[in-house]
C-alpha positions as CSV (number, residue, x, y, z in Angstrom):
1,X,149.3,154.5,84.1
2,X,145.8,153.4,85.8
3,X,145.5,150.7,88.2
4,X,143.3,147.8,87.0
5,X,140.2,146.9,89.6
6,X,140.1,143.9,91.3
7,X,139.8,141.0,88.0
8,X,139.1,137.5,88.2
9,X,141.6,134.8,88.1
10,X,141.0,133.6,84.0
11,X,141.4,137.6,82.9
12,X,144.7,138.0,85.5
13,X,147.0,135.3,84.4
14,X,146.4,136.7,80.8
15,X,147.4,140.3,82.0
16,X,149.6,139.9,85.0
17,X,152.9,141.1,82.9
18,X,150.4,144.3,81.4
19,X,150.6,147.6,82.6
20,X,147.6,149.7,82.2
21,X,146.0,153.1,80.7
22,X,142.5,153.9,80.9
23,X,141.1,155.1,77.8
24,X,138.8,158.2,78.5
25,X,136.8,158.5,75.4
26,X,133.6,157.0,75.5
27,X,130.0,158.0,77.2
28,X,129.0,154.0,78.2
29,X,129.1,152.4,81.2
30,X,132.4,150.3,80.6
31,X,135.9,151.4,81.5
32,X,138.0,150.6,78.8
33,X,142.1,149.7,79.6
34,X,144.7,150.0,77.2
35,X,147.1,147.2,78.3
36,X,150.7,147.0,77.2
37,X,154.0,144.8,77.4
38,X,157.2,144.5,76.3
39,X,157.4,142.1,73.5
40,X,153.6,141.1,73.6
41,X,150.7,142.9,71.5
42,X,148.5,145.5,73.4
43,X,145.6,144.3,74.7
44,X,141.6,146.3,75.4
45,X,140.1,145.2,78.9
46,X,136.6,146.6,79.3
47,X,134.5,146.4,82.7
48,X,131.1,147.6,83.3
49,X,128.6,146.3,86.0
50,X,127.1,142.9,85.9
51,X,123.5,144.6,84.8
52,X,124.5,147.4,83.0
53,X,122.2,149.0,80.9
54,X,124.4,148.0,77.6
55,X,126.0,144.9,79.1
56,X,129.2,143.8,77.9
57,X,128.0,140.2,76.5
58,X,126.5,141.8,73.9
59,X,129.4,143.1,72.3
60,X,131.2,139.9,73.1
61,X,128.5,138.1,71.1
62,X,129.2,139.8,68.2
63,X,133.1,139.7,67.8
64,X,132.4,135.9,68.6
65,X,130.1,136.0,65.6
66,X,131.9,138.2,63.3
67,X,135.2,136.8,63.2
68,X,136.3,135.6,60.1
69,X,133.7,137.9,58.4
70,X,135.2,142.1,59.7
71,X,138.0,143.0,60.9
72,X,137.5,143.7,64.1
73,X,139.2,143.0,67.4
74,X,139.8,139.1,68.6
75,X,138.0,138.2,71.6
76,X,140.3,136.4,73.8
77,X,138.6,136.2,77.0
78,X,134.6,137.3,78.4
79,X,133.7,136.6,82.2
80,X,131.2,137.4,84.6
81,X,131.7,137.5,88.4
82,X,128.4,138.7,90.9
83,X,129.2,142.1,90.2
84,X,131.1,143.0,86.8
85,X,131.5,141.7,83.7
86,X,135.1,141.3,81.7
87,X,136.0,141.6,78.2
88,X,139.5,140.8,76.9
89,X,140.1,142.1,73.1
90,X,143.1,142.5,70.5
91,X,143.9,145.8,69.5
92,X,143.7,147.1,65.8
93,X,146.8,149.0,65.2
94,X,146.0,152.5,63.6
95,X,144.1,155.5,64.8
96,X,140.6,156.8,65.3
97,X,139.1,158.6,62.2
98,X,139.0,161.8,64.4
99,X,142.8,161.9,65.4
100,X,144.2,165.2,65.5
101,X,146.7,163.5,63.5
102,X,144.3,163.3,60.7
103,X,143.8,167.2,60.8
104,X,144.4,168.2,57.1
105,X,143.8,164.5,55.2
106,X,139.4,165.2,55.7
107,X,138.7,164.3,52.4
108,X,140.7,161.0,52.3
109,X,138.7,160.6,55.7
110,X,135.8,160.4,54.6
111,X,136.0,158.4,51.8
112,X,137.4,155.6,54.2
113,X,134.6,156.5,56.0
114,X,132.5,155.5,53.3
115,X,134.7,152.5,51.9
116,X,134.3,151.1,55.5
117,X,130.9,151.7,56.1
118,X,130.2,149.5,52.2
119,X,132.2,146.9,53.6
120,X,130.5,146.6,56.8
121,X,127.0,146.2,54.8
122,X,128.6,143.5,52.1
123,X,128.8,141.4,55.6
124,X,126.6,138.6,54.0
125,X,123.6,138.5,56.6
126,X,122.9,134.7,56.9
127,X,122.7,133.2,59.9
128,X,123.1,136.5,61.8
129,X,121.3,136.4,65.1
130,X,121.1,140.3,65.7
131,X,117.8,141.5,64.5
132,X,118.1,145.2,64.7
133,X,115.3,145.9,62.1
134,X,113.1,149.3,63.2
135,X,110.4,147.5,64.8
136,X,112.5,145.2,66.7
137,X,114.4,148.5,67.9
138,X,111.5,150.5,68.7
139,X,109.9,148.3,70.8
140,X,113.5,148.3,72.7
141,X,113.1,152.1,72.8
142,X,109.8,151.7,74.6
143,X,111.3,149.3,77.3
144,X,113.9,151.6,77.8
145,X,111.8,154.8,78.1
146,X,109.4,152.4,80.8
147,X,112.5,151.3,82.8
148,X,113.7,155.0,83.5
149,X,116.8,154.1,80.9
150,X,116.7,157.0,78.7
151,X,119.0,160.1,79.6
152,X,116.6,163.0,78.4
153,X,119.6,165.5,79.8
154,X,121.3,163.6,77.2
155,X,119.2,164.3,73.9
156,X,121.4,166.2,71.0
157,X,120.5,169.7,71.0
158,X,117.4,169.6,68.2
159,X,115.5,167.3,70.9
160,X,116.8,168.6,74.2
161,X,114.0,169.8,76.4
162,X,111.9,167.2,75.0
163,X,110.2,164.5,76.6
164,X,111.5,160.7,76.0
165,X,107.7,160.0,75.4
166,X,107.3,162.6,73.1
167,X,110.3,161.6,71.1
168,X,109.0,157.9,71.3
169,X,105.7,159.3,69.8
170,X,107.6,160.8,67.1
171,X,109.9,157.7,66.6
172,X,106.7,155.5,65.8
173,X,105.0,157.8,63.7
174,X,107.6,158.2,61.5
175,X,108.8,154.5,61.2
176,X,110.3,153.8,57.3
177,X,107.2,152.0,55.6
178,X,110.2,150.0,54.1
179,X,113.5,148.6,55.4
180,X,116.7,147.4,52.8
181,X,118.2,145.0,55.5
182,X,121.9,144.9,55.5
183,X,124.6,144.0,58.4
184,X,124.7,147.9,59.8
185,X,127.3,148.7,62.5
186,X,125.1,150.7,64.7
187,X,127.5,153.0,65.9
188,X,129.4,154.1,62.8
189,X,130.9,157.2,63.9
190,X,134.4,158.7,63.6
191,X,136.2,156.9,66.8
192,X,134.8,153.6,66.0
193,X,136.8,153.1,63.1
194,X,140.3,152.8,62.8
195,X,143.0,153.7,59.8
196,X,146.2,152.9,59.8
197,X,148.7,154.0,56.7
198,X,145.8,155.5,54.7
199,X,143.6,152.5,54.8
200,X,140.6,151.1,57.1
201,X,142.2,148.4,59.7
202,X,139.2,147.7,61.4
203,X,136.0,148.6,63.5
204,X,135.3,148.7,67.9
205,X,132.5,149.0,69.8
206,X,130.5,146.5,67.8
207,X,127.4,146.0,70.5
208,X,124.8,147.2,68.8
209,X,126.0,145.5,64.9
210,X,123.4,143.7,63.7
211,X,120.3,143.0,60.1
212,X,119.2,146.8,60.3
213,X,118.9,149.5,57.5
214,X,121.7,150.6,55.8
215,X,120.6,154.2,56.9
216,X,120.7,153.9,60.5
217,X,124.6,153.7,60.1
218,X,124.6,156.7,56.7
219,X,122.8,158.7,59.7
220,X,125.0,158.5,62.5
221,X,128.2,158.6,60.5
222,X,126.7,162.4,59.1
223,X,126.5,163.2,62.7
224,X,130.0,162.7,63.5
225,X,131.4,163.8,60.1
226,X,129.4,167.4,61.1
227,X,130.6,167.2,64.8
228,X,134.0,166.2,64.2
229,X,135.2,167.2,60.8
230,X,132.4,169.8,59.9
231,X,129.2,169.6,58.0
232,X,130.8,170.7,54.6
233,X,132.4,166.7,54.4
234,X,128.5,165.5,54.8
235,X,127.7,165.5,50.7
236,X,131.6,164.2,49.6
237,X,130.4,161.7,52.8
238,X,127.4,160.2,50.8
239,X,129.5,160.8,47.5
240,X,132.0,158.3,48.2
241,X,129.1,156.2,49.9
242,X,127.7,155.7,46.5
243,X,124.1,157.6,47.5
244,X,123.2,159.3,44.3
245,X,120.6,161.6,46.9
246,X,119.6,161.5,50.3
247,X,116.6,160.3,52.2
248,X,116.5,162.7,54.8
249,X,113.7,161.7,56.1
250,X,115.2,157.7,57.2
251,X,118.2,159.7,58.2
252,X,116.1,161.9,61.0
253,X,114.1,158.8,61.9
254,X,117.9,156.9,62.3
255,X,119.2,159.7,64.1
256,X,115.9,160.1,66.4
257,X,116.6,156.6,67.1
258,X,120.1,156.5,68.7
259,X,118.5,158.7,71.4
260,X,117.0,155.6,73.1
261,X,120.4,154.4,73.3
């Protein structure tokens, strides 16, 4: 068990009978708890500094916004303090997609990969306030690549050794000359969704959801079928996706993206 940092008095009185685990998969910012009790359903706690570079009120904007419409964790409590921020969240019961429980079921996996991933863009779009659309989020790559917030050390291994401006030169050159706008999840990889009994139970990490291209969610999920399951479950991927071929060339251009990020 960890020891929880310092918390502020609203997210204490709702965790004071918890005890706590931190969860270690993850490259953000945030540490993420698992909290548990006797008798009560476990809780997520997630801390990151009060200006991180992916700040925590994001993703609490978006549960707030998609309840009701996915199933994804409840938000039961989000405060800032001078230095941190603190998000209190349900947790989904089930396990990650990559489990090593789920060694030997890959095929069912990835078709509940690709049932999820048609339910997350059936998320009717009106209303939404999360304009991810490819201009919107290269002009966000650009910012970060000015402030210094772009890891190149960081860069999969078909970009590594390049430059974040070169790759931003790239990004814009090969912008889709058309979008087919859809709620995306915009981080739909393998420990972001959850299964429990051989069906979906719902989604995490939601910060970056929002109206983007159905592709920018088709590409990473390819990257973490080949990096978790193996690249052979990339065509019964887009199969079961309903993709009677692949544009290749939106899926690069999606995949380029998420290095800004």
């Amino acid at each position: 068990m960890s020891t929880l940092p310092s918390l502020p008095d609203a997210i204490c009185e709702l965790v004071e009978d918890h005890a706590a685990a931190l969860v270690s998969i993850g490259c953000s910012e945030a540490r993420v708890f698992r909290l548990t009790a006797n008798g009560s359903p476990d809780l997520f706690l997630k801390t990151s500094p009060r200006h991180s570079v992916n700040p925590l009120e994001h993703e609490a904007a978006r549960l707030r916004w998609l309840k009701g419409r996915l199933s994804v964790p409840r938000l039961i409590h989000y405060v800032e303090d001078d230095d941190c921020c603190y998000l209190l969240m349900s947790a989904i019961s089930g396990v990650m997609a990559c489990d090593p429980a789920r060694a030997g079921h890959e095929m069912e996996t990835v078709k509940l990969l690709a049932e999820g991933l048609r339910h997350i863009h059936a998320v009717p779009t009106s209303g939404c306030p999360f304009d991810h659309s490819a201009g919107v989020m290269i002009a966000q790559a650009e910012a970060r690549v000015a402030a210094g917030h772009v890891d190149e050390s960081n860069f999969q291994p078909e970009w590594r050794g390049c430059s974040a401006i070169s790759l931003l030169r790239e990004l814009a050159a090969t912008k889709p000359a058309t979008e087919d706008l859809a709620f995306t999840h915009g981080d739909y990889c393998l420990p972001n969704v959850l299964i429990h009994e051989h069906n979906i139970s719902g989604f995490i990490d939601m910060s970056r959801s929002g109206v983007s291209d159905p592709y920018r969610d088709i590409a990473l999920a390819l990257r973490s079928i080949t990096y978790n399951i193996g690249p052979q479950w990339r065509e019964p991927f887009v199969t079961a996706y309903g993709l009677s071929s692949l544009d290749d060339a939106r899926v690069r251009f999606y995949t380029l993206l998420d290095e800004f990020f």
